[in-house]
PQR file with spaces between the fields and no chain letter, atoms N, CA, C, O and H, PARSE charges and radii, in Angstrom:
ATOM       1  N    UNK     1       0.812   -1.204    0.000 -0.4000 1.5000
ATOM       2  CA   UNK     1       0.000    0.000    0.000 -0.0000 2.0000
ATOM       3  C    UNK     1       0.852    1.264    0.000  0.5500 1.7000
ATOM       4  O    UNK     1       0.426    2.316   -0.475 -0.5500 1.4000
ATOM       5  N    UNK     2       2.197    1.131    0.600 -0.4000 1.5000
ATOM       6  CA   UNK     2       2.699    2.707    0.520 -0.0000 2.0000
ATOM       7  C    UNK     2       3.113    2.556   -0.871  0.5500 1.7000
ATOM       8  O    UNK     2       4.321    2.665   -0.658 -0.5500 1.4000
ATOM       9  H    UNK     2       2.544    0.276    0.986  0.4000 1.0000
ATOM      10  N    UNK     3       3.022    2.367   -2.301 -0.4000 1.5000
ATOM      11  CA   UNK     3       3.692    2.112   -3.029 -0.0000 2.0000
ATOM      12  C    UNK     3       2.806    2.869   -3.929  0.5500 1.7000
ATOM      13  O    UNK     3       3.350    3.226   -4.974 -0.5500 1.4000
ATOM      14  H    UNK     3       2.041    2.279   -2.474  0.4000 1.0000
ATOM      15  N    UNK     4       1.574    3.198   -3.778 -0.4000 1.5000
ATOM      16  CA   UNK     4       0.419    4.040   -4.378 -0.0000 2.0000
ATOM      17  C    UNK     4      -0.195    3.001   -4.711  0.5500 1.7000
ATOM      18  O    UNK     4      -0.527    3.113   -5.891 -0.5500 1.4000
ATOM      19  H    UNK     4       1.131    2.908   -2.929  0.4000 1.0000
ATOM      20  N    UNK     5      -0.628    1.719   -4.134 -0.4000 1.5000
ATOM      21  CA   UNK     5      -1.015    0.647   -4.978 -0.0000 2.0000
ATOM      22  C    UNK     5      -2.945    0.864   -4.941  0.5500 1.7000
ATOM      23  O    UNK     5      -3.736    0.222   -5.632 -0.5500 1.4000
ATOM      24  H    UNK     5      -0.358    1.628   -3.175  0.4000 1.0000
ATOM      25  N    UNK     6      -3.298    1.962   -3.913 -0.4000 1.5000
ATOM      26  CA   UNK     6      -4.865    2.040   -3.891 -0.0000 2.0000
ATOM      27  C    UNK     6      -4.807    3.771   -4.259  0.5500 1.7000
ATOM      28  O    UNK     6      -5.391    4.662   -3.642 -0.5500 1.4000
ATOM      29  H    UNK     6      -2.656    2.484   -3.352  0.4000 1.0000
ATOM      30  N    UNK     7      -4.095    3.882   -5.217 -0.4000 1.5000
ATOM      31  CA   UNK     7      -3.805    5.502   -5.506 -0.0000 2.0000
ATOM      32  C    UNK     7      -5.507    5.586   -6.441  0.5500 1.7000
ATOM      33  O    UNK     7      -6.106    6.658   -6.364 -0.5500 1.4000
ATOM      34  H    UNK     7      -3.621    3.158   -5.718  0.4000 1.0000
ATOM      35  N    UNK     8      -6.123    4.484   -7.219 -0.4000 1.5000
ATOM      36  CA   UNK     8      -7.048    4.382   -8.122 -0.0000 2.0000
ATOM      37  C    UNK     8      -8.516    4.883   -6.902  0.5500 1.7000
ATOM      38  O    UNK     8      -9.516    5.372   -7.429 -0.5500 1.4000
ATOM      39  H    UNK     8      -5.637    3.612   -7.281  0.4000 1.0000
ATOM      40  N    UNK     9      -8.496    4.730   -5.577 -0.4000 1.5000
ATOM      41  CA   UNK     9      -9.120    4.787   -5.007 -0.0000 2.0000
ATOM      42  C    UNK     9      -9.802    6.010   -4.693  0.5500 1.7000
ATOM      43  O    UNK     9     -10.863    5.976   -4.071 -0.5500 1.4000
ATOM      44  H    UNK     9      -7.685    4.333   -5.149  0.4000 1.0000
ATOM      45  N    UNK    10      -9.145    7.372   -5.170 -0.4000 1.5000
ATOM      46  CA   UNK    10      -9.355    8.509   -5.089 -0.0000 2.0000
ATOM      47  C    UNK    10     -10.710    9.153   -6.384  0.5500 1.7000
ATOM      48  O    UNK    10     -11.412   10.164   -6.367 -0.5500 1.4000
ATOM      49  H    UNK    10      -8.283    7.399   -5.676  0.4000 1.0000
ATOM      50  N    UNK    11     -10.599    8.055   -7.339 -0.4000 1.5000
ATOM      51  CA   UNK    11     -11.304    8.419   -8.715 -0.0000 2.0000
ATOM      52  C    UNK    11     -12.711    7.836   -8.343  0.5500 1.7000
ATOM      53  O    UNK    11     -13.620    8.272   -9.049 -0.5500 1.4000
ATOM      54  H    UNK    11     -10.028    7.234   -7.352  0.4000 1.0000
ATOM      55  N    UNK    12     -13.136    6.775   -7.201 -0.4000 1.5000
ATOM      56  CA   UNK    12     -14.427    6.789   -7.505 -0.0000 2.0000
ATOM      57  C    UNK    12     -15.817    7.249   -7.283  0.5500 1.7000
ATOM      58  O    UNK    12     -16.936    6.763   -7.452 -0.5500 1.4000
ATOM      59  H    UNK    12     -12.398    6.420   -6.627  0.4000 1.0000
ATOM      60  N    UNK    13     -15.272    8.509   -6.786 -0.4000 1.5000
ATOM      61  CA   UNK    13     -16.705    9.922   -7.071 -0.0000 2.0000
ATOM      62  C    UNK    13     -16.495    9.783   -8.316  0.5500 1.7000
ATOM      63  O    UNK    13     -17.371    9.114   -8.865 -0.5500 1.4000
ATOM      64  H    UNK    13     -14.363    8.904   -6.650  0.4000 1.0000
ATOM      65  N    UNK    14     -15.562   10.201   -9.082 -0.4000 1.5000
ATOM      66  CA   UNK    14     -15.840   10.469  -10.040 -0.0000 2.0000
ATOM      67  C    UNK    14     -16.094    9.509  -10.975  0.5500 1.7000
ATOM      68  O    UNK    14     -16.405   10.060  -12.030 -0.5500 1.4000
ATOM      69  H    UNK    14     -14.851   10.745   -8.636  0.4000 1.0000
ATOM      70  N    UNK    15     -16.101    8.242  -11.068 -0.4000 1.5000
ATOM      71  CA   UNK    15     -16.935    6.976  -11.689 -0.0000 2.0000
ATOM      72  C    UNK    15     -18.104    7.127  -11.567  0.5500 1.7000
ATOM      73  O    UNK    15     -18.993    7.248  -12.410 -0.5500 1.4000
ATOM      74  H    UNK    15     -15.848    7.794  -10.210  0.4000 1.0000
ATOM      75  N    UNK    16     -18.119    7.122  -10.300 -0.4000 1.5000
ATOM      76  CA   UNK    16     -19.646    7.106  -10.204 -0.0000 2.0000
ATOM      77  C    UNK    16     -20.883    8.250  -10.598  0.5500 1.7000
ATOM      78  O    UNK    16     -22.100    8.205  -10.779 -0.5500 1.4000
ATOM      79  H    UNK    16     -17.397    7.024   -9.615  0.4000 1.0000
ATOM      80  N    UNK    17     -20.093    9.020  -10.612 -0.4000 1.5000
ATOM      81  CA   UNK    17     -20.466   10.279  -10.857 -0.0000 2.0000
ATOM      82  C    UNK    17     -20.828   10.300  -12.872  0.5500 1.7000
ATOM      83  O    UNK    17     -21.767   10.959  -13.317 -0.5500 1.4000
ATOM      84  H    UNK    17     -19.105    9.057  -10.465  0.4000 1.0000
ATOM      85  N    UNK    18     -19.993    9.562  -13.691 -0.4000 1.5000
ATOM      86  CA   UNK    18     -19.889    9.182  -14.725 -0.0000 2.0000
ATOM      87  C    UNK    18     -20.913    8.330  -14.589  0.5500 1.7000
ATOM      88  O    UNK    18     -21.905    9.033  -14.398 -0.5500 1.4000
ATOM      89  H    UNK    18     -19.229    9.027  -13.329  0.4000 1.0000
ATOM      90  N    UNK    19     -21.223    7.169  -14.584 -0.4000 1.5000
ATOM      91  CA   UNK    19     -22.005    6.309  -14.301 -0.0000 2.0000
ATOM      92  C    UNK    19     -23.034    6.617  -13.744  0.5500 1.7000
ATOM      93  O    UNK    19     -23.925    5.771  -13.664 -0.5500 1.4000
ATOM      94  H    UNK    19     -20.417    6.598  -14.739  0.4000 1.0000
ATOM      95  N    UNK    20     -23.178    7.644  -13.309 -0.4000 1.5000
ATOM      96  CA   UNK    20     -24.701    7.954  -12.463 -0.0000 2.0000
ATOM      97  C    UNK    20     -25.587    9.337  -14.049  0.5500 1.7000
ATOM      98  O    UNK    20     -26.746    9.649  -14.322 -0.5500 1.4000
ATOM      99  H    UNK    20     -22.454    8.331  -13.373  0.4000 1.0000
ATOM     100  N    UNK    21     -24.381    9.673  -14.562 -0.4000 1.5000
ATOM     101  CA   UNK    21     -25.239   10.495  -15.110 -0.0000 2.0000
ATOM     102  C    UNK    21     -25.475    9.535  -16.894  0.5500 1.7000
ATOM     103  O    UNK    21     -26.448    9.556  -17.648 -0.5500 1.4000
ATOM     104  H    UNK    21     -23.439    9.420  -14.341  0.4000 1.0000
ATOM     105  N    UNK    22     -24.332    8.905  -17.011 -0.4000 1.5000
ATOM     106  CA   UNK    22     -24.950    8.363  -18.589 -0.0000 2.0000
ATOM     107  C    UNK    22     -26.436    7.438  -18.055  0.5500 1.7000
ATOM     108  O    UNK    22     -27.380    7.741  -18.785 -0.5500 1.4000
ATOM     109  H    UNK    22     -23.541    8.887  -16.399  0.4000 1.0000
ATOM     110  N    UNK    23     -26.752    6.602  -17.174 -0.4000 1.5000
ATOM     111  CA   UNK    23     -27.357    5.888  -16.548 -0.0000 2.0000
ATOM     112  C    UNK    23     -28.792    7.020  -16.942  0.5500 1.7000
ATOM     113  O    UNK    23     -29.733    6.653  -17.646 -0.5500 1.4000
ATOM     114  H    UNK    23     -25.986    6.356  -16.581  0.4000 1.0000
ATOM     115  N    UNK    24     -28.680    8.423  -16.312 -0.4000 1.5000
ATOM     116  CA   UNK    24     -29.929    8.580  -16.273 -0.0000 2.0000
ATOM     117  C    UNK    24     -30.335    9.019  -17.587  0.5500 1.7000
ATOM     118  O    UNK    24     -31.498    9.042  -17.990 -0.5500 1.4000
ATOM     119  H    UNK    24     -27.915    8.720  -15.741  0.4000 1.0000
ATOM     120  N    UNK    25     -28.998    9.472  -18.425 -0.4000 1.5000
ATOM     121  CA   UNK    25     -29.631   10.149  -20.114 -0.0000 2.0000
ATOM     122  C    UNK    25     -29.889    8.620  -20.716  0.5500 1.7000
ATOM     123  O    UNK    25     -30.663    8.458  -21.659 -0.5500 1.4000
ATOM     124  H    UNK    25     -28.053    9.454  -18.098  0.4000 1.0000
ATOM     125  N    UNK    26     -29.322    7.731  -20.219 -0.4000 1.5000
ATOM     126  CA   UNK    26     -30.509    6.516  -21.010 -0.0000 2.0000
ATOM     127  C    UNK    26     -31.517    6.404  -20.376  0.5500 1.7000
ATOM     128  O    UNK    26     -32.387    6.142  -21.206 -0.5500 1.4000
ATOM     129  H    UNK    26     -28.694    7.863  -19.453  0.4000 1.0000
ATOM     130  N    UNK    27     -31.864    6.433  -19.594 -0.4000 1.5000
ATOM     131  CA   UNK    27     -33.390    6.735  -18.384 -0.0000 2.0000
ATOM     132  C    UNK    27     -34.160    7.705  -19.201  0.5500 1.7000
ATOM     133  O    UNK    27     -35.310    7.395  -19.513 -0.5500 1.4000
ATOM     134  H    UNK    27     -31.157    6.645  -18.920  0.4000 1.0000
ATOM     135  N    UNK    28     -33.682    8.808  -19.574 -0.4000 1.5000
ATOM     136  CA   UNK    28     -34.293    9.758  -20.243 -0.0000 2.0000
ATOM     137  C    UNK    28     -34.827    9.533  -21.691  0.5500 1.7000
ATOM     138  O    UNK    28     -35.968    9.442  -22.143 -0.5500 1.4000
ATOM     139  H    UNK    28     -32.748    9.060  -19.321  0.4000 1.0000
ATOM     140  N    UNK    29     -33.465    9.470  -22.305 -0.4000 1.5000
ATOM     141  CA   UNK    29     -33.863    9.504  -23.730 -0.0000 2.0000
ATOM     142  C    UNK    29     -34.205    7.894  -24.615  0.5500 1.7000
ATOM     143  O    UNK    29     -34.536    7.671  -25.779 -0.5500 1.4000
ATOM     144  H    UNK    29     -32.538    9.543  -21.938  0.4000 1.0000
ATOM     145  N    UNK    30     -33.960    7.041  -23.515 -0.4000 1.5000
ATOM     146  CA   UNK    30     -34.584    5.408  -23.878 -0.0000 2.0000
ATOM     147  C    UNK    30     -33.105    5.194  -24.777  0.5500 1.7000
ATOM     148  O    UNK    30     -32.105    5.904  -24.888 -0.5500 1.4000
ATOM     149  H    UNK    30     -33.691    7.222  -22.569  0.4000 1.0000
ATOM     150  N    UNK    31     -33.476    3.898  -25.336 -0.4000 1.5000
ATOM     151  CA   UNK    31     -32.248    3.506  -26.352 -0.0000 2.0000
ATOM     152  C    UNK    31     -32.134    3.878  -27.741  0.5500 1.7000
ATOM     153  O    UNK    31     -32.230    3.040  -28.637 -0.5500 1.4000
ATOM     154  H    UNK    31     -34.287    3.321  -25.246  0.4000 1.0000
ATOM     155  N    UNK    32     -31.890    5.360  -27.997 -0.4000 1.5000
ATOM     156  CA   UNK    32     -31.934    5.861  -29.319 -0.0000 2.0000
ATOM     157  C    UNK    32     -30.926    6.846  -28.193  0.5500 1.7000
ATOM     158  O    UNK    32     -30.683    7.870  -28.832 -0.5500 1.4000
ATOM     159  H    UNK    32     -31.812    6.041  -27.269  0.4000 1.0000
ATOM     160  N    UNK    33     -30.371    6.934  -27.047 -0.4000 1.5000
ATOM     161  CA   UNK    33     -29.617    7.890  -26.926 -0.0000 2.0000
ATOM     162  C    UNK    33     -27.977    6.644  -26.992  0.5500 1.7000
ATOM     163  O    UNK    33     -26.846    7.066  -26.756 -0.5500 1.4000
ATOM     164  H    UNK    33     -30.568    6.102  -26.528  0.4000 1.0000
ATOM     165  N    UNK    34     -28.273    5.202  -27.346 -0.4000 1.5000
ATOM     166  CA   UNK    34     -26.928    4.813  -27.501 -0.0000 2.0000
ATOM     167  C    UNK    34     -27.417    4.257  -29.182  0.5500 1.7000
ATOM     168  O    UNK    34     -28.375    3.612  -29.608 -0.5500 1.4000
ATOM     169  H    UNK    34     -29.193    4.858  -27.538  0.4000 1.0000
ATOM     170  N    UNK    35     -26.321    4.832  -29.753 -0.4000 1.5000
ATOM     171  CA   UNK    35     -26.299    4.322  -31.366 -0.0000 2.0000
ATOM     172  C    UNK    35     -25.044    3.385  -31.791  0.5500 1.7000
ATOM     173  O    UNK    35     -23.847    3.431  -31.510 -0.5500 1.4000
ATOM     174  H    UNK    35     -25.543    5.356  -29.406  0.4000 1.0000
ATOM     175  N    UNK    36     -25.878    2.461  -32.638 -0.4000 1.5000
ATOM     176  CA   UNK    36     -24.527    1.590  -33.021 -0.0000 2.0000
ATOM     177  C    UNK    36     -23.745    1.985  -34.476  0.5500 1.7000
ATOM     178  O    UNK    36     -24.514    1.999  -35.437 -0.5500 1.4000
ATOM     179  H    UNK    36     -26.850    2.423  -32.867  0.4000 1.0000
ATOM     180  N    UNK    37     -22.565    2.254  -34.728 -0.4000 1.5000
ATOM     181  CA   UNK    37     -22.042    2.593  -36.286 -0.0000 2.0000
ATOM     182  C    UNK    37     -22.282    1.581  -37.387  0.5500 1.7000
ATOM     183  O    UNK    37     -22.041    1.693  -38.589 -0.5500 1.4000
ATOM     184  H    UNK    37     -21.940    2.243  -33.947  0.4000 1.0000
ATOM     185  N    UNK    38     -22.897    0.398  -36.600 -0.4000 1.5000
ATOM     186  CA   UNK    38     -23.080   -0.333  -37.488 -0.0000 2.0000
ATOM     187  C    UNK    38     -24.722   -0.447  -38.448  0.5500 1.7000
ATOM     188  O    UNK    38     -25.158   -1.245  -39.278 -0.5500 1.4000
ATOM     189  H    UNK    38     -23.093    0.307  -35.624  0.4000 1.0000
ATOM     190  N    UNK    39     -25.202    0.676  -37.861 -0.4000 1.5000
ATOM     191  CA   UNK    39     -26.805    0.876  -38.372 -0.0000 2.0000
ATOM     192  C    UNK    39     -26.431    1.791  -40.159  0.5500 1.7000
ATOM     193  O    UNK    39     -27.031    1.838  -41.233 -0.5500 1.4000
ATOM     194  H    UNK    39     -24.848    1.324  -37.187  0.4000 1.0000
ATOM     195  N    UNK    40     -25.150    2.367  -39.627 -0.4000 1.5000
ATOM     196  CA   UNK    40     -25.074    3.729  -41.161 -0.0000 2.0000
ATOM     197  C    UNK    40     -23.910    2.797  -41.932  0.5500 1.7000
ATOM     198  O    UNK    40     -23.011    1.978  -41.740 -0.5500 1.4000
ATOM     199  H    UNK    40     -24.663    2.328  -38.755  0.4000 1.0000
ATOM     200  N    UNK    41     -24.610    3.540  -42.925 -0.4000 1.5000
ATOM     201  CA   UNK    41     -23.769    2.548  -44.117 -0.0000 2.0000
ATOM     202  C    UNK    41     -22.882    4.033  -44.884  0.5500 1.7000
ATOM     203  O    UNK    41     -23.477    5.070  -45.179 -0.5500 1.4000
ATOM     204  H    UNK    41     -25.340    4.205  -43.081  0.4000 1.0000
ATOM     205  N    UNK    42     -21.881    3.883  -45.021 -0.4000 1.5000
ATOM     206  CA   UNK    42     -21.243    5.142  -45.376 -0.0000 2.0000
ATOM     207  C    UNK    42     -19.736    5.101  -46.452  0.5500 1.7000
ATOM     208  O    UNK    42     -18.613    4.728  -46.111 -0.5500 1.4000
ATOM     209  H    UNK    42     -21.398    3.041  -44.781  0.4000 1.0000
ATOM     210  N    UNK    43     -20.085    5.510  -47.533 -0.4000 1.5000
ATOM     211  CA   UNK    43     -18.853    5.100  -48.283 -0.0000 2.0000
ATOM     212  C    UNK    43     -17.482    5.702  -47.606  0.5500 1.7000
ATOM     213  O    UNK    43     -17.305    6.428  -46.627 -0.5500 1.4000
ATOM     214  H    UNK    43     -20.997    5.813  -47.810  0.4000 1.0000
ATOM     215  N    UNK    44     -16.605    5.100  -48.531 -0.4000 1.5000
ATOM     216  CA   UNK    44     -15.166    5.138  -47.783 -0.0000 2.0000
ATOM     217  C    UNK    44     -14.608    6.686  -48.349  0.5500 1.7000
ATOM     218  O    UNK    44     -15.169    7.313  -49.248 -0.5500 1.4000
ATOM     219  H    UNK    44     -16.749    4.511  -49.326  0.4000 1.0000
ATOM     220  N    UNK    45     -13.856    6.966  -47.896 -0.4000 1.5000
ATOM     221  CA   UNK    45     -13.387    8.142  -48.759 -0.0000 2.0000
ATOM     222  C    UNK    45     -12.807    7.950  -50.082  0.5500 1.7000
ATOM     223  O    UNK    45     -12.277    6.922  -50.504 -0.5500 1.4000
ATOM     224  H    UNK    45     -13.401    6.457  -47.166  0.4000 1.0000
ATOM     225  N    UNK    46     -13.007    9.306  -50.821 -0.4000 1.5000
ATOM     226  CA   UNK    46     -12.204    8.764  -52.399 -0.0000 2.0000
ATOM     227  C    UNK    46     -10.651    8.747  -52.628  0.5500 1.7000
ATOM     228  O    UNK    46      -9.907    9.640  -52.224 -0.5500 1.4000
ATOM     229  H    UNK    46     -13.437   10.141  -50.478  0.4000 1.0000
ATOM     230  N    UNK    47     -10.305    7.812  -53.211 -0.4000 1.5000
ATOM     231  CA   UNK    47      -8.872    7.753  -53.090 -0.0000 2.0000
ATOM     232  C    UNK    47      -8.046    8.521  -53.879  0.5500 1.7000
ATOM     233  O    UNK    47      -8.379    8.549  -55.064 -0.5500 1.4000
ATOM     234  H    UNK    47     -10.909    7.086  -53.540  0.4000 1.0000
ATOM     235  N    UNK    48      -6.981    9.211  -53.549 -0.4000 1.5000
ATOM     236  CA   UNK    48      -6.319    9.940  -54.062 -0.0000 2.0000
ATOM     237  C    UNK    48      -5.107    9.744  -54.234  0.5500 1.7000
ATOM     238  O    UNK    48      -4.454    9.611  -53.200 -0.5500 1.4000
ATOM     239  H    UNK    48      -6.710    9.189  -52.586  0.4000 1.0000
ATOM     240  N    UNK    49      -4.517    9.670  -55.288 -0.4000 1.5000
ATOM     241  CA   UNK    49      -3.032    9.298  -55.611 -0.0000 2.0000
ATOM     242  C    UNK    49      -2.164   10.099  -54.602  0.5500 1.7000
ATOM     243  O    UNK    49      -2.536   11.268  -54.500 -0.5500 1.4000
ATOM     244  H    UNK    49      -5.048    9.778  -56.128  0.4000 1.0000
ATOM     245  N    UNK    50      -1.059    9.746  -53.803 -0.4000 1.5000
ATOM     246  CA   UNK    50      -0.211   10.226  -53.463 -0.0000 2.0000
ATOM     247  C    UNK    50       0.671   11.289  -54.274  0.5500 1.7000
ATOM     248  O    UNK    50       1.090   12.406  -53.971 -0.5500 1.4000
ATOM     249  H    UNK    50      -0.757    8.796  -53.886  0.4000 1.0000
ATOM     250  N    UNK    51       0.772   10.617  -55.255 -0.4000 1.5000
ATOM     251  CA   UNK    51       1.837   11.207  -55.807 -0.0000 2.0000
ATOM     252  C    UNK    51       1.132   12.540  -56.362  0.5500 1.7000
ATOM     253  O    UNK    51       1.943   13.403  -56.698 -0.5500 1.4000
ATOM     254  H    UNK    51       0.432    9.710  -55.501  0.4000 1.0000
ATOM     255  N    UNK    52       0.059   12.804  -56.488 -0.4000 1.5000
ATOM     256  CA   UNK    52      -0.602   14.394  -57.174 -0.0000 2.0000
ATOM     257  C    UNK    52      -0.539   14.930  -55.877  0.5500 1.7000
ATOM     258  O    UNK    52      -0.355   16.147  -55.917 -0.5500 1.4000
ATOM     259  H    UNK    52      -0.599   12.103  -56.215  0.4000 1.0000
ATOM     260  N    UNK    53      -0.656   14.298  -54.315 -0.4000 1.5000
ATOM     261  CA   UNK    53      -0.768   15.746  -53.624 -0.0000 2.0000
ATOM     262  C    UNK    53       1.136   16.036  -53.467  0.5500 1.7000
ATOM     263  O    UNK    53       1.556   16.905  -52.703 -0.5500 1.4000
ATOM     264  H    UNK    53      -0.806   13.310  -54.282  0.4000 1.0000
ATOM     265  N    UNK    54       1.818   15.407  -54.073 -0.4000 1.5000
ATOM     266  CA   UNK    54       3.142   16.408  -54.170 -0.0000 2.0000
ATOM     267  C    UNK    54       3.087   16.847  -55.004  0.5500 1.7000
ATOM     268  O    UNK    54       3.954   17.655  -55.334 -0.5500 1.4000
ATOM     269  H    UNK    54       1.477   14.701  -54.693  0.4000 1.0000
């Protein structure tokens, strides 16, 4: 313990504090406030030769 080995112990207001508030905006806004990337379909960017942007 003197070594800082419960140094992590100081952060959990603030976990919880994290955790207490995403908790309630899904409470709030139901499950359309977490989105998956896998719902959008989105082309890739266009490719561009290297050698023209020198």
């Amino acid at each position: 313990l003197t070594l800082g080995g419960t140094f992590f112990l100081a952060f959990w207001p603030l976990i919880l504090v994290t955790i207490a508030a995403f908790s309630a905006c899904y409470l709030y806004f139901g499950p359309s406030f977490v989105h998956f990337a896998s719902n959008r379909s989105t082309d890739p960017p266009p490719y561009i030769d290297p050698y023209v942007l020198l």
